[in-house]
C-alpha positions in Angstrom: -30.9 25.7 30.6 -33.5 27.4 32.9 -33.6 26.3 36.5 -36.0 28.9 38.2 -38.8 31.6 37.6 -38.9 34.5 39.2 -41.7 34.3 41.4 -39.7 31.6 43.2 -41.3 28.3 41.8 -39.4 26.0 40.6 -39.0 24.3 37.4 -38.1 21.5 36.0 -34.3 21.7 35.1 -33.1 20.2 31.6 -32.2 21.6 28.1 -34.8 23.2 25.8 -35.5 21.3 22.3 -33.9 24.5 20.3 -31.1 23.6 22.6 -30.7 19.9 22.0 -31.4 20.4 18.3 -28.6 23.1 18.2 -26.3 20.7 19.9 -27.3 17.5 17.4 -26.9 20.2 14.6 -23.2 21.5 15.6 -22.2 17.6 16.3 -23.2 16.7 13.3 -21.3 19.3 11.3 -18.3 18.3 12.7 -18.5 14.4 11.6 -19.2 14.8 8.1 -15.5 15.9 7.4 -14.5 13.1 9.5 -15.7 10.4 7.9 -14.4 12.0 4.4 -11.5 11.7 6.1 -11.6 7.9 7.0 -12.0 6.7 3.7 -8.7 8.6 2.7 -6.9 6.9 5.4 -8.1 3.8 4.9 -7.0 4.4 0.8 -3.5 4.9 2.2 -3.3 2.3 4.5 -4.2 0.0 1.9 -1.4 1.8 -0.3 1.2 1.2 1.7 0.1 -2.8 2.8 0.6 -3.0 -1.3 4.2 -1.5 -0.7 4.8 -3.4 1.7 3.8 -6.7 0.6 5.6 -5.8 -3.0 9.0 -4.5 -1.7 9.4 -8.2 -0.2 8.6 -10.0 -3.2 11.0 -7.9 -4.8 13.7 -8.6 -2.1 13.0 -12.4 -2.6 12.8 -12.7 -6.2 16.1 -10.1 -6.3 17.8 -12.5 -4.1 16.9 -15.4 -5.7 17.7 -14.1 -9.3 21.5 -14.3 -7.7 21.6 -17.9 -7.4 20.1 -18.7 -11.3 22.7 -17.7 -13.9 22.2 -14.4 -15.7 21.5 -15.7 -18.9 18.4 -18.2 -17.6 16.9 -14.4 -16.2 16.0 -12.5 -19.5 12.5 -11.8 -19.6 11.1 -14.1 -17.0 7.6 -13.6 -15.9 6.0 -15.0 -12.6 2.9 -14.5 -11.2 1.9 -14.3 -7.6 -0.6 -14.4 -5.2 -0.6 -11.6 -2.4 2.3 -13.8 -0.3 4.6 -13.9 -3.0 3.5 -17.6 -4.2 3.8 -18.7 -7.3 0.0 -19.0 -9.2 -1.7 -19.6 -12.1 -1.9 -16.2 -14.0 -5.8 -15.9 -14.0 -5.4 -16.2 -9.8 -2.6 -13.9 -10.0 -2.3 -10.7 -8.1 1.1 -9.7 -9.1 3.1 -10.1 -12.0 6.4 -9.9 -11.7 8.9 -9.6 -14.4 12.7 -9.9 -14.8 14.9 -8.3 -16.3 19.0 -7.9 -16.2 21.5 -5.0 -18.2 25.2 -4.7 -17.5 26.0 -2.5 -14.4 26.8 0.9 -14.5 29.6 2.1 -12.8 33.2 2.1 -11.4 33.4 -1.9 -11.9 32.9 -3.2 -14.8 32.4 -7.5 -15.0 30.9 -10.2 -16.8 29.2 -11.4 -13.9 28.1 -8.0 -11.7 24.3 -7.2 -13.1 21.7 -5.0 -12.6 18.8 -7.0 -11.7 15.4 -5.5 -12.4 11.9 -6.6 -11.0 8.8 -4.7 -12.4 5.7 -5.9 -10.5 2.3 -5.0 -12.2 -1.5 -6.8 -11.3 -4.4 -6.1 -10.0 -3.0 -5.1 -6.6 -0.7 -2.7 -7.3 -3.2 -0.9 -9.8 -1.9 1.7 -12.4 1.3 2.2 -11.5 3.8 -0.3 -11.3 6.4 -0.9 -8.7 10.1 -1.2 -9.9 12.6 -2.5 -8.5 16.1 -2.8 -9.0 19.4 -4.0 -7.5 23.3 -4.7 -8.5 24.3 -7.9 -7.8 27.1 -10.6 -8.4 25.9 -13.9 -10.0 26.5 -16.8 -8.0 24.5 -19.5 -10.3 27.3 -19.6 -12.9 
């Protein structure tokens, strides 16, 4: 930025084009790795909504598989919408699937199972979530 010559007249003060283009230049650098980096946040914020949203369904469907007895849970398939309601399969984002096996462990009973819910769809991708709980049966 200039602001006077030396044979005392004065100039008109403000910033050169090569300085302004400079500027626009070094700004501009600097937000092309910052919008690579939005997408990738947005990628995981959208990750973890579909973790979110699945670990509940799992705590429902795991809590109500107590109350049905275990033999009524074998292989049961439900699809869902993004809420967790129930849904036609072609409207389906989720599908979630049942399964039980005996319980590993110190205590061994008829009725103490390990519940297992294996949600797959279109909203969860590739990779499945699974997930799994030991529980008493209360339904028989």
């Amino acid at each position: 930025m200039k602001t006077r010559l030396r044979a005392g007249r004065q100039r008109a003060r403000g910033f050169s084009l090569v300085e302004v283009a400079l500027a626009l230049g070094v700004i501009g650098a600097a937000f092309v790795p910052l919008t690579g980096l939005l997408s990738v946040g947005l990628s995981a914020l959208r990750e973890s909504q579909v973790d979110v949203k699945a670990s509940l369904i799992a705590q429902r469907l795991l809590a109500d598989a107590q109350l049905v007895p275990f033999g009524d849970l074998g292989g049961v398939t439900e699809y869902l919408d993004i809420e967790g309601n129930k849904v036609a399969p072609e409207k389906a984002v989720f599908e979630a699937r049942l399964t039980t096996q005996n319980a590993a462990g110190v205590l061994v009973s008829t009725n103490l199972k390990q519940i297992v819910v294996t949600l797959n769809g279109t909203a969860v991708g590739g990779s499945p979530r699974v997930f799994a709980s030991t529980a008493a049966n209360l339904g028989d």
